[in-house]
C-alpha positions as CSV (number, residue, x, y, z in Angstrom):
1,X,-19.4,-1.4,-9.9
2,X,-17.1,1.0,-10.7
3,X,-17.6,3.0,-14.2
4,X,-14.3,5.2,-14.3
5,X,-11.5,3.9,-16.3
6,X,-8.4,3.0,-14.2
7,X,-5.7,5.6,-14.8
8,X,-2.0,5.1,-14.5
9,X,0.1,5.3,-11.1
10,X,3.0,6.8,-13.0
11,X,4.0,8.6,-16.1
12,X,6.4,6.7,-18.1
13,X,9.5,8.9,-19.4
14,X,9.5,9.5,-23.7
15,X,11.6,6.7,-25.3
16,X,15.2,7.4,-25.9
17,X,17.0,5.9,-28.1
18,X,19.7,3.3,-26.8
19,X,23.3,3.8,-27.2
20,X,25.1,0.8,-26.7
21,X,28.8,1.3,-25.4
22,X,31.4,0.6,-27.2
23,X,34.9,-1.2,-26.8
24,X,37.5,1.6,-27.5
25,X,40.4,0.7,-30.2
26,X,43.4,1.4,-28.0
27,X,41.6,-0.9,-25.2
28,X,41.3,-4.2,-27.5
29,X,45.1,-3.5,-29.4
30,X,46.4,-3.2,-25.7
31,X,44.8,-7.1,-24.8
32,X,45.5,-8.2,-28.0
33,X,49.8,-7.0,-27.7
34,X,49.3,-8.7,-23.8
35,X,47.7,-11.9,-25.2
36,X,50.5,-12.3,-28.2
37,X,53.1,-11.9,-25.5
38,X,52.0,-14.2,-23.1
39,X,51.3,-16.4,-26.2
40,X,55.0,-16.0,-27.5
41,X,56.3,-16.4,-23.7
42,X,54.5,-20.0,-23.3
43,X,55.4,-20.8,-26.9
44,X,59.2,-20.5,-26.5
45,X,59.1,-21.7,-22.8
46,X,58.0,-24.8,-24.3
47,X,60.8,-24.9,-26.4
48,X,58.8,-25.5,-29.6
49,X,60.3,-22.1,-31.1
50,X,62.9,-19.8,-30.5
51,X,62.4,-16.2,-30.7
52,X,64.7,-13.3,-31.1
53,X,63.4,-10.8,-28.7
54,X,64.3,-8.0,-30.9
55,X,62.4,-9.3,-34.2
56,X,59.5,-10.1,-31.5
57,X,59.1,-6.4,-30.2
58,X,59.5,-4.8,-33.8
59,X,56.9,-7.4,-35.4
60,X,54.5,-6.5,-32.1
61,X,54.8,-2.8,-32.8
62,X,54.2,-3.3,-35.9
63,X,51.4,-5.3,-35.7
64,X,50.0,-2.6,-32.9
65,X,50.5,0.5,-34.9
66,X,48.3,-0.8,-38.2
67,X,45.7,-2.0,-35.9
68,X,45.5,1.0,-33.7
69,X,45.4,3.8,-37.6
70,X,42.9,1.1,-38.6
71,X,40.9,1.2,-35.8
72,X,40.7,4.9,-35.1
73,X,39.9,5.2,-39.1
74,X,37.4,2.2,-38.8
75,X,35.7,4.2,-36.0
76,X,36.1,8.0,-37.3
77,X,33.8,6.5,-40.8
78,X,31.2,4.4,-38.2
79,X,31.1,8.4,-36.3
80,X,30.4,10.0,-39.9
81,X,27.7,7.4,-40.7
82,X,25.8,7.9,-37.2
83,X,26.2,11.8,-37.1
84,X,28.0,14.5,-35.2
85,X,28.4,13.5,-31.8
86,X,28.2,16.4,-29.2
87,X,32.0,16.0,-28.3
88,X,33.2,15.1,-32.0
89,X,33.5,19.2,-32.3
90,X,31.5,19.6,-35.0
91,X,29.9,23.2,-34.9
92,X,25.8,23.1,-35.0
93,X,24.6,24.5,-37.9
94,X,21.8,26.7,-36.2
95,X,24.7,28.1,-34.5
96,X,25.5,31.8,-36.6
């Protein structure tokens, strides 16, 4: 019988925190503009509307433009909340 404890084959790493990625504003407007125009497409294709192309395209940019300020203001607050993130450019305080 043996009387030594049994010791570990390997040192585990220290813990880090996870950061979980994130889908980037520009990214989701970008699918969202594709998806309403393949949407609008198949729509008047059908025959069930008819669309003025030029009403279509303003209403789209539109549409794009609030949700891209919205998002990048959205995800500027959700940065503030966490903390300065090393490429936000904040300067480190123990920095003189």
């Amino acid at each position: 019988m043996s009387t030594h404890e049994p010791t570990q084959a390997f040192e585990t790493a220290p813990e880090t925190p996870v950061q979980t990625a994130r889908a980037r504003v520009g990214t989701v407007v970008w699918g969202l503009i594709v998806l309403a125009l393949a949407a609008l497409i198949i729509i008047s294709k059908l025959g069930l509307v008819v669309l003025n192309g030029t009403y279509v395209l303003i209403g789209l940019m539109i549409g794009a433009g609030a949700a891209l300020v919205i998002g990048g203001l959205v995800s500027a607050r959700s940065r503030k909340d966490r903390g300065s993130s090393p490429d936000s450019g904040a300067v480190n305080s123990e920095h003189r």
